[in-house]
C-alpha positions as a Markdown table, in Angstrom:
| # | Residue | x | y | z |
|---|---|---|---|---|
| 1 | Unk | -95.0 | 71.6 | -94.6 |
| 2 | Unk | -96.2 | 73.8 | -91.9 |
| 3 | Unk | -98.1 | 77.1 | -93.2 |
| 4 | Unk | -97.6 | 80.5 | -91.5 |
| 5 | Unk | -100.5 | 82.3 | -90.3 |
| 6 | Unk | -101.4 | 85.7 | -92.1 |
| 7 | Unk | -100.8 | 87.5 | -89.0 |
| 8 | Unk | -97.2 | 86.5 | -88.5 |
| 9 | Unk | -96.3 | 88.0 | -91.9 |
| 10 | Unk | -94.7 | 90.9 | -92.5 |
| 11 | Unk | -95.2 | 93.2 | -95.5 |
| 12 | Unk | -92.7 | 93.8 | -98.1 |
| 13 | Unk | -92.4 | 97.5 | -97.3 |
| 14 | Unk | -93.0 | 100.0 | -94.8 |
| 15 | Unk | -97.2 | 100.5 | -94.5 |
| 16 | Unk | -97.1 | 104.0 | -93.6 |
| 17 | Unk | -95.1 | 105.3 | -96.3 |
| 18 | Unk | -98.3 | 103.9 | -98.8 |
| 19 | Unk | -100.6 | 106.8 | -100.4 |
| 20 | Unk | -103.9 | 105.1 | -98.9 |
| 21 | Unk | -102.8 | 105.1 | -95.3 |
| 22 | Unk | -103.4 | 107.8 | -92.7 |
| 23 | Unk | -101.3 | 109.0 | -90.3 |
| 24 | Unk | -101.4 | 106.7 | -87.3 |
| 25 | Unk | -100.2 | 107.7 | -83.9 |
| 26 | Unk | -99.4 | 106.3 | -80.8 |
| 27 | Unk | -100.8 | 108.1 | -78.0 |
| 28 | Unk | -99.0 | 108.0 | -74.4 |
| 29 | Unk | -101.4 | 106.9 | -71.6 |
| 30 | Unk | -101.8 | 110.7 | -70.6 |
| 31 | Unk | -102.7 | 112.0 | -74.3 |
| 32 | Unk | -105.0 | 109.0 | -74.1 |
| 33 | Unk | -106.9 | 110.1 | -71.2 |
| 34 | Unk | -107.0 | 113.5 | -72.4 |
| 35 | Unk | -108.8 | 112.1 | -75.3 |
| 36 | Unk | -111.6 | 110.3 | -72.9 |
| 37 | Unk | -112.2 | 112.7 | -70.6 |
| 38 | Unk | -112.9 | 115.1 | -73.4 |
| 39 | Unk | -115.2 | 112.8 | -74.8 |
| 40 | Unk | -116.0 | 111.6 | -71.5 |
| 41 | Unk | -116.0 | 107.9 | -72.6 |
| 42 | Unk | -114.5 | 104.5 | -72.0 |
| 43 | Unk | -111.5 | 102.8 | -74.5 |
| 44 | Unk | -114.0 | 100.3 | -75.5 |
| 45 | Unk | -116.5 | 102.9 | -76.9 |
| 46 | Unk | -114.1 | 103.7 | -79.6 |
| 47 | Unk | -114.0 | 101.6 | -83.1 |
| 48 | Unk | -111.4 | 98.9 | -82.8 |
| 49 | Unk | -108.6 | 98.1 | -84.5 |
| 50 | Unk | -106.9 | 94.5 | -83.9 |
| 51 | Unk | -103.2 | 94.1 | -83.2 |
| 52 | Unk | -102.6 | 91.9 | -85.8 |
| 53 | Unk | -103.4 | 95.7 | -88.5 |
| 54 | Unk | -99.9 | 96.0 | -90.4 |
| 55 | Unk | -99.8 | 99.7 | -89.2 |
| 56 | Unk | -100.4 | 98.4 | -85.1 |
| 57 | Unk | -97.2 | 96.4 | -85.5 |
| 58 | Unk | -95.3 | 99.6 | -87.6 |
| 59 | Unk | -96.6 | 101.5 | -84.4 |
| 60 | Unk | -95.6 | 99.2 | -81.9 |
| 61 | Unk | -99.2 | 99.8 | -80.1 |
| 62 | Unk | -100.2 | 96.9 | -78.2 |
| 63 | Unk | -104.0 | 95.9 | -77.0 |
| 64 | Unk | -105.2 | 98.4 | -74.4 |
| 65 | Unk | -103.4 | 101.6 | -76.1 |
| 66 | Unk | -105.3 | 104.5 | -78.1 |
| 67 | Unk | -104.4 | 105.4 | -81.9 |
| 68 | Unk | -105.1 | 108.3 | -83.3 |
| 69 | Unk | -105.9 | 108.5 | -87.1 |
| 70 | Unk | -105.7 | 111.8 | -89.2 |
| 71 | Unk | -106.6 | 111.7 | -92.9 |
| 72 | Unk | -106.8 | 113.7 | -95.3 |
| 73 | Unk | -109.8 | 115.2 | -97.2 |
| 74 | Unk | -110.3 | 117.2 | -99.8 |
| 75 | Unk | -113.2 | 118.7 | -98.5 |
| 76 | Unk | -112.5 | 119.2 | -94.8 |
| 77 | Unk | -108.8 | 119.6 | -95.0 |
| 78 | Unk | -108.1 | 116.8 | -92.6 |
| 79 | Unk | -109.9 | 114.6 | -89.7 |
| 80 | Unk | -109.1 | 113.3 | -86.6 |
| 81 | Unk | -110.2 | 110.2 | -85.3 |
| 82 | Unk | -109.2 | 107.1 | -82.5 |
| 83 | Unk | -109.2 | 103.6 | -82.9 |
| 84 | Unk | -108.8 | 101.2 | -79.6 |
| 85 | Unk | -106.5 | 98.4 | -80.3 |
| 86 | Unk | -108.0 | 94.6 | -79.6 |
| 87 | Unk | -106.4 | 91.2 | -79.4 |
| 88 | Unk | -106.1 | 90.0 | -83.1 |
């Protein structure tokens, strides 16, 4: 009997819609540069996130593209941050 791999499963239900996840977003290529020239980086200087992330494949990003994550927090309201997606 052959065994799937983890990363060719699919959840049960729809990740984003879960309490504990953030908002991800897709960015287009030109948001994406808008966010490295203002941090005047590379892709690759950003935390990763594989492609094989639940939430990548809800997305439909793909490795190269830009995500941005917004949570939110008691504290500060909410936060903005960008993970690079990597081969799984």
């Amino acid at each position: 009997m052959k065994r799937k791999k983890v990363e060719d499963e699919v959840p049960s239900f729809k990740v984003s819609t879960h309490f504990l996840i953030p908002k991800h977003e897709l960015l287009t290529k030109e948001e994406a540069s808008q966010v490295l020239a203002r941090f005047n980086s590379s892709p690759s200087q950003f935390p990763y996130i594989q492609a094989t992330d639940a939430i990548v494949k809800e997305i439909g990003a793909r490795p190269g593209d830009l995500v941005r994550v917004t949570r939110s927090s008691e504290t500060a309201g909410s936060s903005t941050y960008y993970r690079y997606v990597v081969e799984g």
